[in-house]
N, C-alpha and C positions, 0 to 999 in steps of 0.2 A: 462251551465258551460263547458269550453272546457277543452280536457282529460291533460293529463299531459304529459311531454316530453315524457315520457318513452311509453306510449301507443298510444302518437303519432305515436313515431316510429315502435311501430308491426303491427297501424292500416296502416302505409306506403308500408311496407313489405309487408303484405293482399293485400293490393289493388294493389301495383307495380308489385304482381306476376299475377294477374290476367288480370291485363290491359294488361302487356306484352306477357301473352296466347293468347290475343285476345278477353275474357270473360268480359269483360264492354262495351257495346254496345248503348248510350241512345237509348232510347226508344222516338223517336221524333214525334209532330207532331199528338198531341193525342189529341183533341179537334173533335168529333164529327162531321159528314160534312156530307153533299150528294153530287154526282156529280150532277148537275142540266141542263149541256149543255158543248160540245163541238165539236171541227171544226179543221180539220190538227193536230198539236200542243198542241192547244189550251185546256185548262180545264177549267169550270167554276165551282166551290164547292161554297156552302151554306151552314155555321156555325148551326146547332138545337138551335134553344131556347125557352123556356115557356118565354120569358122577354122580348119582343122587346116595349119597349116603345117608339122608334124615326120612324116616318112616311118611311123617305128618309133613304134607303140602300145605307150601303159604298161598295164599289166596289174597292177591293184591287186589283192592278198590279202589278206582280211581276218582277223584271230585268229577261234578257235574258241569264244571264251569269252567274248564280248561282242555287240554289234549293232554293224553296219558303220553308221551314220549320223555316227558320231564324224568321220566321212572326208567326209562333208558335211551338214555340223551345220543350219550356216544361212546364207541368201547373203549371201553377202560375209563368211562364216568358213568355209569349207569348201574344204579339199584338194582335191575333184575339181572344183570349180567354177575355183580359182586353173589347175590344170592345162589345163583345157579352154581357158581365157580366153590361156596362154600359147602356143594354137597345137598342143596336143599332141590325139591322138585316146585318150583315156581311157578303158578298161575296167575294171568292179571284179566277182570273185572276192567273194560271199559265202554266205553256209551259212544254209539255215532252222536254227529252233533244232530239237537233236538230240532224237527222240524212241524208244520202246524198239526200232523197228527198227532204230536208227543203233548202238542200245550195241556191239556188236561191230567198229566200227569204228576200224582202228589209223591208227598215222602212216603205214602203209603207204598205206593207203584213199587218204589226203589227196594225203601226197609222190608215191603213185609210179601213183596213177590218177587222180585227179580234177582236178589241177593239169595234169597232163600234158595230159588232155583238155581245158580250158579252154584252156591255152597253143596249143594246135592250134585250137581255136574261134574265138579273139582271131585268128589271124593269117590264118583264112577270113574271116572277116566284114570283115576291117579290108582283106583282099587285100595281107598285107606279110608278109614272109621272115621278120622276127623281131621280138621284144617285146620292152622291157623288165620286168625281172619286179623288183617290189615288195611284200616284205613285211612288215603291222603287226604288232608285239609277236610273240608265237606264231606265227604264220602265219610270221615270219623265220624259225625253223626249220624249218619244212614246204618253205619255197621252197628252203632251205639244203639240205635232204634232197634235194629233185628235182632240183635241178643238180651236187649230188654224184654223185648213181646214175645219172644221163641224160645222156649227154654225146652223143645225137643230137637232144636237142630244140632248136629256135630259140630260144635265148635269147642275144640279144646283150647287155645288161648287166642287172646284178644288184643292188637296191639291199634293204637289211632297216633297218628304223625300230622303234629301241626292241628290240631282240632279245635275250634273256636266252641267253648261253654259260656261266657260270660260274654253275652254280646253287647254289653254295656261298655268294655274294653276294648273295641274291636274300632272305636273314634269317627272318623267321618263319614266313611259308608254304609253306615249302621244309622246313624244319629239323624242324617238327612230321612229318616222314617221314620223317625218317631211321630208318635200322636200331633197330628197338627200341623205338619210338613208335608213331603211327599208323600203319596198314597200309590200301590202296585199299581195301581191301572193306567198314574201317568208314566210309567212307563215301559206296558206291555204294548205291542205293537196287534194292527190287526188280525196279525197270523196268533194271537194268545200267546206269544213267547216273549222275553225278554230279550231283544237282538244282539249279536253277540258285541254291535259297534259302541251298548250301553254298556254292557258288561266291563268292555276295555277302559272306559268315561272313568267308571266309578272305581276300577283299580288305580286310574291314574291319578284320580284325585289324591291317594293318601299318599302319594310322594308326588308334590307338582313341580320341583325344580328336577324330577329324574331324569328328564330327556335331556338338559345340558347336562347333566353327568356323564350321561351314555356317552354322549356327544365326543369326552373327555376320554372315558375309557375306549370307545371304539380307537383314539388317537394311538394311545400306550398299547392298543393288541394287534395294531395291523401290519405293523413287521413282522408278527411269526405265523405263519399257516397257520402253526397247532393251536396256538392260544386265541389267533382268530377263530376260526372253526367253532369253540369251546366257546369264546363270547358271542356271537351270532346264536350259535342252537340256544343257548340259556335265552336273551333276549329277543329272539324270536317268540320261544316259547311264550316268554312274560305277557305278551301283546298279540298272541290267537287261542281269543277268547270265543267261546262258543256259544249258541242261543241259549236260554234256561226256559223250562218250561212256566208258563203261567201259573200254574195251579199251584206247583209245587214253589214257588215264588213268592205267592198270597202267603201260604203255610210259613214262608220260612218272615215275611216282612210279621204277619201278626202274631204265630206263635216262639219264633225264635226272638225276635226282636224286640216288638214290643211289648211280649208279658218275658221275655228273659227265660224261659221254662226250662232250656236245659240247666240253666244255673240252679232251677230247684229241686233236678231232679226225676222231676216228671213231666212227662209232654204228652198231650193228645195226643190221640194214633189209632184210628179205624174202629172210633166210636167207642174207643178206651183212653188206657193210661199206660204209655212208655214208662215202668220205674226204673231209674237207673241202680237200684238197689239191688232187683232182680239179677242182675250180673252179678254170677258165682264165679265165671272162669278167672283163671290168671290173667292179669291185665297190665298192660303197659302204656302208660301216656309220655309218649315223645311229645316235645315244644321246644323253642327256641327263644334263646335271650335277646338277638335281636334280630327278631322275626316283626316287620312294618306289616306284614298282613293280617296274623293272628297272632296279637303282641301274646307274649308270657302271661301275664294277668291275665286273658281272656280263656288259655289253655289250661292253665296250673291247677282249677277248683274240680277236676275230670275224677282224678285219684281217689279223691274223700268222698264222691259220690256214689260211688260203684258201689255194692257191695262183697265183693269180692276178698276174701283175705289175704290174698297173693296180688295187690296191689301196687305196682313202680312207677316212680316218678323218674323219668329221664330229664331231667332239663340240658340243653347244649349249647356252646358258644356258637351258636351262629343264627343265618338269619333262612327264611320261610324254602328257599331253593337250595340254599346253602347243607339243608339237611340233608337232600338225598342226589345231590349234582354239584361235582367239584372237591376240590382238595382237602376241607375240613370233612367232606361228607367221607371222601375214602378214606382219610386219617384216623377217624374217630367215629362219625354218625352209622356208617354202614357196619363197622366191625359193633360197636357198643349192642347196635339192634338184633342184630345175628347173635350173637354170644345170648343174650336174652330169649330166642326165639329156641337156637338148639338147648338150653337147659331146659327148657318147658316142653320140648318136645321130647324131652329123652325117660322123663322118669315121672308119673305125675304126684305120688306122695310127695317127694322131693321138692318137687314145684310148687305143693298149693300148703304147705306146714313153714313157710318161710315170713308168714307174715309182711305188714306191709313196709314198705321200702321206698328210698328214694338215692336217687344218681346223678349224683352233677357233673361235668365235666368241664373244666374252668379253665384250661388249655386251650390254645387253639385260635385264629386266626378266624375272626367276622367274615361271615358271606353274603351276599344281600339272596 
């Protein structure tokens, strides 16, 4: 039963003075793990569990451009906790933040050495033939890169969450590079990285009235612990952004951006060609209908370029965090993904004779 106005209002007071001390801090990111492997950057953690009942370990990738905690926020909102609980042995792939001896590092570094190595570490430790390989935002094309140009590595299916292909779609933070506008170098710093205080500029430009929003919703969560707790971690999150390397920055302003490559299909890649056609595995493209980061349009053309015959289109009611943190995500984003991951893991004629497909879920309650 919720309190009444009046103790609304004292439990607001409570909590507005304490946030504003500084004294509310989620506690993120509390899910159990061992480091199991790492290389430069690179971390590889492994979820504990007495429960693993699926053979084939998932193998989370995190973006380059954020902090992996998003993936397990808090318990009982958190992706690798939902996954572990479902029986699955859970690995997650993430990056200290990049500092000036990472700047020279490209998509190459990522796709075609560090991922490879990890996918080989995940299936030592776990003692299984192959992974599922899963990637957030950015890191979907890193993973989309590695399974392009490697067609000896173990990866039995392939899932990308939130992945931007059409970066013509993708509106203002895209568009400020085009030919004739800003160019990378104004604004890599002289450590070769991209500071992580730009990185936060350019997220906030594609929504500039967000901070009176917050402003608003910080108002309506600070009468409950729980729900505050739950809006802090998300909104924190949003706003610790991390450096980006230079190199692999040029790469993504001139070949993702302004020739659009992943939208054709093919992308330079270590003095070749990434085809996204080369992808045989089963494949799954999650995106979000209202996702302000990587709108739908810029996610949806991912499917038809694979070549893969076991192709899914997930589209979902919500938005870019809303997939894998919060109440649409445990409703519907985290069971839909799971249900796709153990049929592909369980039988593979079964999995790859089903042809391509698509999944809407039109239910369900917008999350930013």
């Amino acid at each position: 039963m919720a309190p009444s106005l009046i103790k609304r209002q004292l439990l607001r007071a409570r909590n507005g003075t304490a946030y504003a001390a500084g004294l509310i801090r989620p506690d993120v990111a509390r899910t159990p793990r061992d480091l199991v492997w790492r290389r430069e950057t690179a971390r590889l953690w492994r979820y504990r569990s007495e429960e693993r009942r699926h053979r084939t370990p998932i193998l989370l990738v995190h973006s380059l451009v954020s902090k992996s905690y998003i993936l397990d926020l808090l318990p009982g909102n958190s992706m690798v906790e939902f996954l572990r609980d479902e029986g699955f042995d859970v690995f997650l792939l993430d990056w200290e933040p990049a500092g000036p001896a990472d700047a020279e590092n490209t998509l190459e570094t990522y796709a075609d050495d560090l991922i490879p190595l990890a996918i080989a570490a995940t299936c030592a430790d776990a003692g299984a033939e192959e992974v599922t390989l899963v990637g957030y935002c950015y890191a979907g094309v890193l993973v989309l890169l590695t399974a392009a140009t490697r067609d000896d590595l173990p990866i039995r299916n392939l899932v990308t969450l939130t992945t931007p292909c059409d970066y013509r779609e993708l509106g203002f933070m895209t568009k400020m590079f085009l030919e004739g506008r800003l160019d990378p170098e104004d604004v890599i710093d002289d450590t070769g990285l991209v500071p992580a205080a730009i990185m936060d500029a350019g997220f906030q430009s594609i929504k500039p009235t967000d901070q009176a929003v917050q402003q608003w919703n910080l108002w309506q969560n600070l009468w409950s612990d729980r729900r505050l707790e739950s809006y802090l971690a998300v909104n924190n999150w949003a706003r610790d952004q991390v450096p980006f390397p230079g190199a692999a920055f040029r790469q993504t302003i001139d070949v993702l951006i302004r020739d659009n490559a992943m939208c054709t299909g093919v992308v330079p890649l270590n003095g070749g060609e990434a085809e996204l056609r080369r992808i045989r595995r089963p494949y799954l493209n999650v995106f979000c209908k209202d996702d302000t980061i990587v709108p739908a349009p810029s996610a949806a053309p991912l499917e038809g370029l694979v070549g893969s015959r076991d192709a899914t289109e997930l589209c979902l009611e919500s938005g870019h965090i809303g997939l894998v943190a919060g109440r649409y995500a445990a409703e519907v984003g985290r069971p839909a993904i799971a249900d796709w991951i153990r049929r592909h893991s369980a039988n593979r004629k079964t999995a790859t004779a089903k042809g391509r497909k698509r999944a809407r879920h039109p239910a369900g309650a917008a999350a930013g």
